[in-house]
C-alpha positions as a Python dict, from the first residue, in 0.01 Angstrom:
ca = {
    (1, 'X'): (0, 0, 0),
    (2, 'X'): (224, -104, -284),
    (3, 'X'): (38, 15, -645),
    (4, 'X'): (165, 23, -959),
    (5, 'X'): (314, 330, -1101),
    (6, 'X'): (140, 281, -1412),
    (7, 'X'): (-112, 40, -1547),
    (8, 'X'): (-177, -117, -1895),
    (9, 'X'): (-567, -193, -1952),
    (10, 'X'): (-598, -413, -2195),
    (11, 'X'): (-955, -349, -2320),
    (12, 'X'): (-1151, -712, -2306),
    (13, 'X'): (-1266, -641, -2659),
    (14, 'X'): (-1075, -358, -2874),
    (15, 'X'): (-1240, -38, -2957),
    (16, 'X'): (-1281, 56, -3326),
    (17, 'X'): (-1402, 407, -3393),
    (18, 'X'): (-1514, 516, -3711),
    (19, 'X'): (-1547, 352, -4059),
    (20, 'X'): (-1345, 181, -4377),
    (21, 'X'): (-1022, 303, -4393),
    (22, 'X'): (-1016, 583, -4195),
    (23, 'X'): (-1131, 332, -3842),
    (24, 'X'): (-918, 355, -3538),
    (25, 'X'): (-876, 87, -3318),
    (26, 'X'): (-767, 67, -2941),
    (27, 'X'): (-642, -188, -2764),
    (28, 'X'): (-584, -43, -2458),
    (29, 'X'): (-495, 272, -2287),
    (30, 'X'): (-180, 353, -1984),
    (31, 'X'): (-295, 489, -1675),
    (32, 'X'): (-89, 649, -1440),
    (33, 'X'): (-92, 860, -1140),
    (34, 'X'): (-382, 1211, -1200),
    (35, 'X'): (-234, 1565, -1152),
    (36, 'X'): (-409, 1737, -1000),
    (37, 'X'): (-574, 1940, -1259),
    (38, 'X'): (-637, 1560, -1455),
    (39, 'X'): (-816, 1532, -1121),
    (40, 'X'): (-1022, 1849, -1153),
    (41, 'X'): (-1097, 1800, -1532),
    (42, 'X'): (-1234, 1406, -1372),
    (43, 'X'): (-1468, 1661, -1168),
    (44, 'X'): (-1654, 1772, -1484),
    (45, 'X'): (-1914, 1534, -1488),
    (46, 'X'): (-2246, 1443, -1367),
    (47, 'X'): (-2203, 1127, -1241),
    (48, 'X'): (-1883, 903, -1124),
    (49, 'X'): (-1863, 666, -1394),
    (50, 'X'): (-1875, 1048, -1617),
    (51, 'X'): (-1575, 1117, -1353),
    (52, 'X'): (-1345, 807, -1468),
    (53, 'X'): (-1428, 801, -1832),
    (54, 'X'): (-1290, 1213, -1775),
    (55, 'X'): (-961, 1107, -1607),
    (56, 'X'): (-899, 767, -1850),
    (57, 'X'): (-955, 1006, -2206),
    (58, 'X'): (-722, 1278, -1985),
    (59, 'X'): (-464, 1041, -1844),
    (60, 'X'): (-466, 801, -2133),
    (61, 'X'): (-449, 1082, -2444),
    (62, 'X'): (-741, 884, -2578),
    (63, 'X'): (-1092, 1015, -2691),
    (64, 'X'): (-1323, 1073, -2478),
    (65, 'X'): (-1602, 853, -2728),
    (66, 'X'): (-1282, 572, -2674),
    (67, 'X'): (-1348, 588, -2274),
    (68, 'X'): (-1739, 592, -2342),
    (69, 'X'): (-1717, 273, -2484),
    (70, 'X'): (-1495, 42, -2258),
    (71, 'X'): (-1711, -248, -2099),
    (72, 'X'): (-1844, -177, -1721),
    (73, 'X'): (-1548, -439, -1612),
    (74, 'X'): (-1299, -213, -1821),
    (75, 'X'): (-1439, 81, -1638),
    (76, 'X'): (-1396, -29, -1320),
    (77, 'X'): (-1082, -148, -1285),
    (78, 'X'): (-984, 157, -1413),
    (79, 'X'): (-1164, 334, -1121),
    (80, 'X'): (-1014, 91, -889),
    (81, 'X'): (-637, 167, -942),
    (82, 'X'): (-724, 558, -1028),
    (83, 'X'): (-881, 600, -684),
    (84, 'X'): (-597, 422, -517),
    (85, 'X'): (-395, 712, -546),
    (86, 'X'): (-640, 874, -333),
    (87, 'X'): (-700, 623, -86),
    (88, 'X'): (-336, 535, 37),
    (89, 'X'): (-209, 690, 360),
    (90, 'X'): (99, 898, 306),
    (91, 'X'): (291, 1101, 573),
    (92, 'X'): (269, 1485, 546),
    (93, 'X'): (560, 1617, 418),
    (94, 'X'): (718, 1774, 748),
    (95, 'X'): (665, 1437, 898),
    (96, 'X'): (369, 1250, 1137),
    (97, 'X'): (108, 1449, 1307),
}
C-alpha cells in the first residue's frame, strides 16, 4: 500500500472560532502517522467519529471544538487515511511468519 506520510486537509469551508478580534480561523490541519499513545488518547471516546475528532485535535495541535466542527466529508477522509496506518500489512520485524 503506498500512503502518504503526511496529509494536508484542507477544510471545505474554514473554521472560525470565537468572536471580533480575538476569532481564529483554520484552514486546515496536517495529519500524519498516530503514536501510539495519539492512538490511545483516539480511544477516549464514546463513539468512532468521538475517536477521529480525538486523534485529528491530537495529531493536528488543533482544538478539540476545531475537530468538532469539520463537515462529515472533512471527517471522514480524515478517518480514511488515519486508519490506513492500521490497515496495511507490514512484515514483523524478524522477518515473515
Amino acid at each position: 500500500m503506498n500512503q502518504l506520510e503526511t496529509l494536508k486537509l484542507e477544510f471545505r469551508t474554514p473554521i472560525i472560532i470565537g468572536q471580533g478580534d480575538g476569532a481564529v480561523t483554520y484552514a486546515s490541519v496536517d495529519l500524519r502517522e498516530p503514536t501510539a499513545g495519539e492512538l490511545e488518547q483516539g480511544q477516549r471516546a464514546d463513539t468512532p467519529v468521538g475517536s477521529v475528532i480525538n486523534l485529528v485535535a491530537a495529531i493536528g495541535k488543533i482544538p478539540r471544538l476545531v475537530a468538532e466542527k469539520m463537515c462529515g466529508r472533512d471527517i471522514n477522509r480524515a478517518s480514511k487515511y488515519l486508519s490506513s496506518f492500521q490497515d496495511g500489512h507490514e512484515t514483523a520485524a524478524d522477518g515473515p511468519n
